[in-house]
N, C-alpha and C positions, 0 to 999 in steps of 0.2 A: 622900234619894233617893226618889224618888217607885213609885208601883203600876210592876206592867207591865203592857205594852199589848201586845195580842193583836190583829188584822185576821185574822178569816175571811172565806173567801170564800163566794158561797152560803148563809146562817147562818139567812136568814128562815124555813127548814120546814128538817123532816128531820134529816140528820145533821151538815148545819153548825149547826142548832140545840142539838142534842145537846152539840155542841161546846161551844157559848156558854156554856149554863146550866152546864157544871163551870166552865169558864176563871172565870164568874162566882161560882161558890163557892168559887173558889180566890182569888177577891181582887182577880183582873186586870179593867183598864181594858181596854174592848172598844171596835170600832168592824168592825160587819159591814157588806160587798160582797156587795149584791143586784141582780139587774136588778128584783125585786119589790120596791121602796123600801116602798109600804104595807104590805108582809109585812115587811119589816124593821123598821118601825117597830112593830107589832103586836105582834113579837118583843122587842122594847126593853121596852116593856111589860110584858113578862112577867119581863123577865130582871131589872128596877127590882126585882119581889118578895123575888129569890133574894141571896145573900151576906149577911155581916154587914156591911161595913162600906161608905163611898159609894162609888161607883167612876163614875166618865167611862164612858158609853155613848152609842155616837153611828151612826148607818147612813149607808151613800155609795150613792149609786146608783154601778151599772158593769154594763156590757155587756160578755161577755168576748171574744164573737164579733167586737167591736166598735172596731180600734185606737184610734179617737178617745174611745169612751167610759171606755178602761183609762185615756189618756193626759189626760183630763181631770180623772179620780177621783185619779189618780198627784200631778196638777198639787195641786190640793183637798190632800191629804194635805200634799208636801211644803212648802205656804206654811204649813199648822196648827203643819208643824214638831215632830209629836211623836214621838221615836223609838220604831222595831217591834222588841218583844222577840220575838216569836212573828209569824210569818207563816201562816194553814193554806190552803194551795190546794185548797180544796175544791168548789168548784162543779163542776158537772158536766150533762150530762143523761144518758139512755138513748137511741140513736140513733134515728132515726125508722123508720118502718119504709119508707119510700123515701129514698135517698138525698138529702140538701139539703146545699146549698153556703153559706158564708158569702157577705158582699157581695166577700171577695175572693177567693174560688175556691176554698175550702179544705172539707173534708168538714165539717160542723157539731161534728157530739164532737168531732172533734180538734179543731178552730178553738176550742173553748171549755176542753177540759180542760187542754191544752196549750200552746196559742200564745198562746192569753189569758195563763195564768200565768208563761210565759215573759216576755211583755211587761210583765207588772203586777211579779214578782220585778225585774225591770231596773230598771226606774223606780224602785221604792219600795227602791233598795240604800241610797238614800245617810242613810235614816230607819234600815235591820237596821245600819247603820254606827256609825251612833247611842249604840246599843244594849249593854251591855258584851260581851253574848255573844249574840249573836240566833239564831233559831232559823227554818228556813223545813222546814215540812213539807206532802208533795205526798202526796195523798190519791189511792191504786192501787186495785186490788182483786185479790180473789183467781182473776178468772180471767184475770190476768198468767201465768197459768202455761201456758195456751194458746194463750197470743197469738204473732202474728207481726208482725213491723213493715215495712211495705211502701214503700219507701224508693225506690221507681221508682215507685209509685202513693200516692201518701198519700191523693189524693181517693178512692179506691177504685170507681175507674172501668170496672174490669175487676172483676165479678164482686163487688157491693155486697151484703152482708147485714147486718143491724143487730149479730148479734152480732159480728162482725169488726170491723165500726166500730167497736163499744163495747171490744171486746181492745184492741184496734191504740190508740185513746187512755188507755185504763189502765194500758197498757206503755211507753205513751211518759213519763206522768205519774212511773214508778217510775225507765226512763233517765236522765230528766232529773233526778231527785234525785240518783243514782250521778252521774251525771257533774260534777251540781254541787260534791259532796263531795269528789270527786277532783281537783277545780281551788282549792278553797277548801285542800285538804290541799296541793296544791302553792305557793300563796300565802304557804302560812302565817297565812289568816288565823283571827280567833278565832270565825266565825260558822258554825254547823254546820245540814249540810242532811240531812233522813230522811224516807225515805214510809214512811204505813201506811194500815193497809186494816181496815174494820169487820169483814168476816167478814159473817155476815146479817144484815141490819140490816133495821126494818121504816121505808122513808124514802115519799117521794112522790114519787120519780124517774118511778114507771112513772104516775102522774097525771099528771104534766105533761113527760109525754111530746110530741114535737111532731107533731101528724097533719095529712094531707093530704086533699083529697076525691078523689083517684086512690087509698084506700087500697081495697084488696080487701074482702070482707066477711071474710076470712078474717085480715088485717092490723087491722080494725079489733078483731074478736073477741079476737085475741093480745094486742092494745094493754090491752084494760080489762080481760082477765086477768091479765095482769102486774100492771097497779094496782092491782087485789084482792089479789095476790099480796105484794108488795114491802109495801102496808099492814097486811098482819094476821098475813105469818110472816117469825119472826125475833127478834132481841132490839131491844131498844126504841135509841132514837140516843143516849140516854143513857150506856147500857150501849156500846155502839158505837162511840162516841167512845172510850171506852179507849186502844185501842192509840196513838189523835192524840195523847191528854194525856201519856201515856208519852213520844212520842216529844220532845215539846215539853217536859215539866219535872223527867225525870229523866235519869237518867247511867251505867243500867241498860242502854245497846245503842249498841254501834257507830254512831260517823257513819257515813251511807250504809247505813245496815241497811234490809230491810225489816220492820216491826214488823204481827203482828196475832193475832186471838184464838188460844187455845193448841188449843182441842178441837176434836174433828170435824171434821176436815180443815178447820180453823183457821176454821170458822162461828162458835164463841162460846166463852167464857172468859178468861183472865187474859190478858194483853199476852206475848208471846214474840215471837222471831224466826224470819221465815218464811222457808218456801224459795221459792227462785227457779226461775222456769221457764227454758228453757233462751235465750230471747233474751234474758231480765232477765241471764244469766253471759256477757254478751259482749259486755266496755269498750267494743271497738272499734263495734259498732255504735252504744254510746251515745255517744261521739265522731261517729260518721259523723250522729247525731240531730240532735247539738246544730250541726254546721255546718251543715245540711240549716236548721233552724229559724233560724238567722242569717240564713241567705240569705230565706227565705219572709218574715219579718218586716224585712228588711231593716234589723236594729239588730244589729253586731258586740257581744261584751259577752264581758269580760275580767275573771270578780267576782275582788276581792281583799277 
């Protein structure tokens, strides 16, 4: 039997980096999902130093925003033919501070945290099948606990703020594991789905934030202090990644749990299980999600 193989998404900086270098001290064949292919490769690089022993490392470009470039990278994978023990849907951005749309109408964070991953889990089932027991974990955050999910506006066309953006797709990222897990439990089958969330993490989300020249001076100033900020407080992606490794290779929490640091209003420490805010405790609307994202992406998907 051969390594496992691990696909992060996002992996080339930050905390799908974070990711990498444990999966890769832990042994696992890797292959990161960047739209930054030269940061992906940079990161290969780095990640050659770490482990003891060979492992397969390989980078895919994909655009999450992008149906055709998920359904391309999906294509790439399933002719390589190598089955996915670990899946981590991590990419992400921080919303912009004006509102942007994908090419197909859809609010940007969500079109990439969500619909992206949605379509990339679909496609790449037939590799977690593979797999003896595969693992797909969706990377939330901890301010799911305020969020609301707006299911008659998804694009948030009515009253746009960034931070809402940014709730409204990290509570979709956690639905969508619950609901995954609740179909997989009803299947019976043997591949289990979990989000987890870093807690603070010091990543480069707020660098490559995406800016407009209609930004205010007041929008631009918020922008590069968040970037100062998300880079210098917080615990390192290393550290951060925790609760992901957790979820992915131990047997320490509930399918469908959400997993993340233990202390300070779950900022940093050991892996535990978090609580839920009050739209993360309610099936029904992550039923009402997942039909809602069938319809928008137009692919039905029935995982068994």
């Amino acid at each position: 039997m051969g390594k496992k193989h691990v696909l992060v998404t996002g992996a080339a900086s930050g905390l799908g980096l974070g990711c990498a270098r444990q999966f890769r001290r832990l042994g696992y064949d890797l292959t990161i999902a960047d739209l930054d292919l030269e940061g992906a490769q940079r990161a290969l690089e780095q990640l050659q130093l770490l482990g003891t022993g060979a492992a397969r490392l390989s980078a895919e470009p994909i655009d999450l925003a992008d149906p055709a470039s998920i359904a391309a990278c999906a294509d790439r994978l399933l002719k390589a033919g190598r089955p996915i023990d670990v899946l981590v849907n991590n990419a992400g951005i921080y919303a912009p501070s004006q509102r942007r749309l994908s090419a197909e109408g859809q609010e940007l964070t969500f079109a990439i945290a969500h619909l992206g991953h949605f379509r990339l889990t679909r496609a790449l089932w037939p590799l977690l099948r593979q797999a003896p027991a595969a693992r797909v974990v969706s990377v939330s955050s901890m301010v799911q606990r305020q969020a609301q999910l707006h299911l008659d506006d998804l694009t948030l066309a009515q009253g746009y703020q960034p931070i809402r953006a940014y709730r409204q797709a990290k509570l979709a990222c956690l639905l969508f594991a619950q609901e995954l897990q609740r179909r997989l439990s009803q299947a019976g089958s043997p591949i289990q789905s979990y989000a987890a969330h870093p807690g603070v993490c010091r990543t480069g989300i707020g660098q490559h934030r995406p800016r407009t020249p209609g930004d205010s001076a007041w929008q631009a100033f918020t922008s590069k202090a968040m970037a100062w900020g998300l880079r210098y407080v917080g615990q390192t992606p290393d550290n951060g990644a925790a609760s992901i490794i957790a979820a992915a290779t131990t047997n320490d929490f509930q399918p469908g749990s959400l997993i993340g640091p233990r202390w300070l209003l779950e900022s940093f420490g050991a892996p535990a299980r978090s609580r839920l805010g009050p739209a993360a405790r309610d099936p029904e609307l992550a039923s009402r999600l997942w039909a809602r994202t069938e319809q928008l992406t137009g692919a039905p998907w029935t995982p068994s």
